[in-house]
PDB file as gemmi writes it, atoms N, CA and C in Angstrom:
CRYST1    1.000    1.000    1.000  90.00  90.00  90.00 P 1                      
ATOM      1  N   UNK A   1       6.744   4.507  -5.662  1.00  0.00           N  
ATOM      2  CA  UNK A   1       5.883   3.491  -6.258  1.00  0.00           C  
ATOM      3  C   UNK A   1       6.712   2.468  -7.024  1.00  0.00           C  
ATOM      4  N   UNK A   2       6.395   1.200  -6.799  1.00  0.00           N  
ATOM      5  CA  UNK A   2       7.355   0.458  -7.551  1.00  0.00           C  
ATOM      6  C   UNK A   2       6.360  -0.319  -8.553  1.00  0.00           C  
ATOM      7  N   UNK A   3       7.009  -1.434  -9.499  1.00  0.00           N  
ATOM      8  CA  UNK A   3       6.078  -1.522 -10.608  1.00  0.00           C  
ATOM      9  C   UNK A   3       4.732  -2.081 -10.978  1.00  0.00           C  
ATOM     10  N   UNK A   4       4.763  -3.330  -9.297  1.00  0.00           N  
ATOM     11  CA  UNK A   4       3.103  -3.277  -9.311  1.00  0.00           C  
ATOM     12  C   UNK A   4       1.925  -2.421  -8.728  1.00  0.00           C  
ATOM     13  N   UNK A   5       2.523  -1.255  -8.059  1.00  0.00           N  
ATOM     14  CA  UNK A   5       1.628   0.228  -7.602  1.00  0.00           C  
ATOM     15  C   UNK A   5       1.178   0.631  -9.258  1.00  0.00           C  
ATOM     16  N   UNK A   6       2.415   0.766 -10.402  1.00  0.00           N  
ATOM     17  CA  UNK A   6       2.499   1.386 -11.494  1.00  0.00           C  
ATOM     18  C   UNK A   6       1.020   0.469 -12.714  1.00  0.00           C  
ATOM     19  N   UNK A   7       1.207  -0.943 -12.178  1.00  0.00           N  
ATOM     20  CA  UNK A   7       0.326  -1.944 -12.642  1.00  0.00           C  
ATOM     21  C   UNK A   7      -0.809  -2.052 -12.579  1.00  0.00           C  
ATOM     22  N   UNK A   8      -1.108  -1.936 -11.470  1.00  0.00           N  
ATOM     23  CA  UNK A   8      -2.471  -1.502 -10.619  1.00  0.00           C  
ATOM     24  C   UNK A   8      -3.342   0.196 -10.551  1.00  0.00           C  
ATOM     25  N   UNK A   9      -2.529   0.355 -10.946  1.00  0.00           N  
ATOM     26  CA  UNK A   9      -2.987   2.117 -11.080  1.00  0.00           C  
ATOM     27  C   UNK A   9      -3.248   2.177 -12.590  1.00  0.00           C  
ATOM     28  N   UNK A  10      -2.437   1.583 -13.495  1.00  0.00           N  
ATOM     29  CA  UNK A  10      -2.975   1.484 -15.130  1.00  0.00           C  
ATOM     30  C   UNK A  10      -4.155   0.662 -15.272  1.00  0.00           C  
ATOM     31  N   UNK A  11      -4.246  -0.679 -14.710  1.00  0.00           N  
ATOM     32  CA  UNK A  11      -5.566  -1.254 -14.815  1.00  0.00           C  
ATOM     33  C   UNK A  11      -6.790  -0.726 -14.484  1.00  0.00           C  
ATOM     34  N   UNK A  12      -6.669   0.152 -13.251  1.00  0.00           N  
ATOM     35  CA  UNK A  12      -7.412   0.768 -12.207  1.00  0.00           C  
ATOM     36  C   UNK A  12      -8.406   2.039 -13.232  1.00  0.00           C  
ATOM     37  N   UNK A  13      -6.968   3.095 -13.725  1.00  0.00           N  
ATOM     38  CA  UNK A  13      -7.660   3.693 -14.915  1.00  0.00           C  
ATOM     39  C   UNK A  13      -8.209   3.471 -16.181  1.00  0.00           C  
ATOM     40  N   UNK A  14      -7.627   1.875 -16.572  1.00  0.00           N  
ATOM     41  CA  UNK A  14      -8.268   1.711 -17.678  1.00  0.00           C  
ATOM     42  C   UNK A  14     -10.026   0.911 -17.642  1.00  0.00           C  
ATOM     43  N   UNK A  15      -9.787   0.951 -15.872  1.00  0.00           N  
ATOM     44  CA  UNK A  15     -11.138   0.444 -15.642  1.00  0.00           C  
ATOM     45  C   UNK A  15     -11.922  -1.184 -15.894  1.00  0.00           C  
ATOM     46  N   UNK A  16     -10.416  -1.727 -16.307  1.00  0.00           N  
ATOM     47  CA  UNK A  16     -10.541  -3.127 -16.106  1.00  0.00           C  
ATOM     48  C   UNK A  16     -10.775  -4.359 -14.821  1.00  0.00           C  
ATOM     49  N   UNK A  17     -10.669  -3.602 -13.515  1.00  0.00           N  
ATOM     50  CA  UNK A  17     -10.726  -3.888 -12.801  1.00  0.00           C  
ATOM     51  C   UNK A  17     -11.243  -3.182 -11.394  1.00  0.00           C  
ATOM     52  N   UNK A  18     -12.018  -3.189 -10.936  1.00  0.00           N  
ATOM     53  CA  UNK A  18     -12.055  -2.873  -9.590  1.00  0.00           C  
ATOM     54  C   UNK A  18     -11.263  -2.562  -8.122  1.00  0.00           C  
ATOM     55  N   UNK A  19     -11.534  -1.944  -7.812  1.00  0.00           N  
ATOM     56  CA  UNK A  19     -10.272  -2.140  -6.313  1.00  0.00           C  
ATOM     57  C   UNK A  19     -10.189  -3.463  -5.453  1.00  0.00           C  
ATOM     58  N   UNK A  20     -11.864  -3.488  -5.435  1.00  0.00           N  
ATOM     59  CA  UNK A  20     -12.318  -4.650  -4.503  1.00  0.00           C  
ATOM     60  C   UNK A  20     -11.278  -6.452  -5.266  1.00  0.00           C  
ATOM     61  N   UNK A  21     -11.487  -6.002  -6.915  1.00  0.00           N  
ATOM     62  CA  UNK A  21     -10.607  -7.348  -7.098  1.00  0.00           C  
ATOM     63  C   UNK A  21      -9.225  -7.374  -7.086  1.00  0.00           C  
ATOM     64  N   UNK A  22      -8.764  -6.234  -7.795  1.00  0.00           N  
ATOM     65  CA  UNK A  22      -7.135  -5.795  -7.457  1.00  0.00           C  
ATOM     66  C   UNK A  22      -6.765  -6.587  -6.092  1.00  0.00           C  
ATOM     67  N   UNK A  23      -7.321  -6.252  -5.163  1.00  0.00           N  
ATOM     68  CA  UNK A  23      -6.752  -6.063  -4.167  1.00  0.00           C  
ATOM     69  C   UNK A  23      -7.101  -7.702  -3.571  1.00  0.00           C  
ATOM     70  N   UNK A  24      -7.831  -8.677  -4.458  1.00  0.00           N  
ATOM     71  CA  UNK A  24      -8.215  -9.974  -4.119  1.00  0.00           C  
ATOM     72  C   UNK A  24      -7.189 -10.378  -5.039  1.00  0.00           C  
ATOM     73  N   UNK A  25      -6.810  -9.853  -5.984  1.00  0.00           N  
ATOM     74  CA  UNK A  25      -5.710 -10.932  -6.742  1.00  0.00           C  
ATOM     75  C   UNK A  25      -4.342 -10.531  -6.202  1.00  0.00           C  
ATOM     76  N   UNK A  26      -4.083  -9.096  -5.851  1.00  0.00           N  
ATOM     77  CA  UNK A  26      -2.795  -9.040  -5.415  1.00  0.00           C  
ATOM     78  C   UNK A  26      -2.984  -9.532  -4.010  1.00  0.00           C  
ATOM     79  N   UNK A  27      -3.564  -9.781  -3.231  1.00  0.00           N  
ATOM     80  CA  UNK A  27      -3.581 -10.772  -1.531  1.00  0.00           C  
ATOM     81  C   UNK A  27      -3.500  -9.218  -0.632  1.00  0.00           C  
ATOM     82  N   UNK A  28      -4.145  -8.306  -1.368  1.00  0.00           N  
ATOM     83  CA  UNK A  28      -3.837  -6.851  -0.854  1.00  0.00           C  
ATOM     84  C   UNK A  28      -5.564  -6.672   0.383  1.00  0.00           C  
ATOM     85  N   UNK A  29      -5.126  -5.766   1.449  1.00  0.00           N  
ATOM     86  CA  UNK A  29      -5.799  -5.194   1.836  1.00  0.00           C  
ATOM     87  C   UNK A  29      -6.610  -4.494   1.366  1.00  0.00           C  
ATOM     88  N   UNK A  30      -7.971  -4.313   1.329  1.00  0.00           N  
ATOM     89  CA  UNK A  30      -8.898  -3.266   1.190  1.00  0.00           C  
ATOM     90  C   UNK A  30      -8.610  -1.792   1.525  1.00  0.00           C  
ATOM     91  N   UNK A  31      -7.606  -1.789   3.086  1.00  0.00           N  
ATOM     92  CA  UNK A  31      -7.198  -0.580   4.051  1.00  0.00           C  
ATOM     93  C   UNK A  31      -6.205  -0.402   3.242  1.00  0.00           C  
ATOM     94  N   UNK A  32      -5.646  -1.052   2.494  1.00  0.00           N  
ATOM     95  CA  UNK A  32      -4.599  -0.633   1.974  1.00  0.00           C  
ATOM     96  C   UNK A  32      -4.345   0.548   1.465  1.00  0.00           C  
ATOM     97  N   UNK A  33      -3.903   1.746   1.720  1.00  0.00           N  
ATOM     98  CA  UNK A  33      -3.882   3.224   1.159  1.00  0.00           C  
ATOM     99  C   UNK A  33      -2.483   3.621  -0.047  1.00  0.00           C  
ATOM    100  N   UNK A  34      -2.424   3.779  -1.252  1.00  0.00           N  
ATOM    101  CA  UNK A  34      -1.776   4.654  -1.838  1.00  0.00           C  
ATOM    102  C   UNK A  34      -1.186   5.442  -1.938  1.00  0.00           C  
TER     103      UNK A  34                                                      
END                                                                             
């Protein structure tokens, strides 16, 4: 995991964000798997 997996996984738990937007601000796939 490098440091925006590490970024996205802290936001993710702190529940500031959604997957659905994560993944609209990082230009990330939905399929994208972890």
């Amino acid at each position: 995991m490098d440091e925006l997996d590490m970024k996205i996984l802290r936001l993710m738990c702190e529940g500031l964000y959604s997957y659905e937007n994560l993944a609209e601000r990082c230009g990330l796939s939905q399929n994208t798997v972890y």
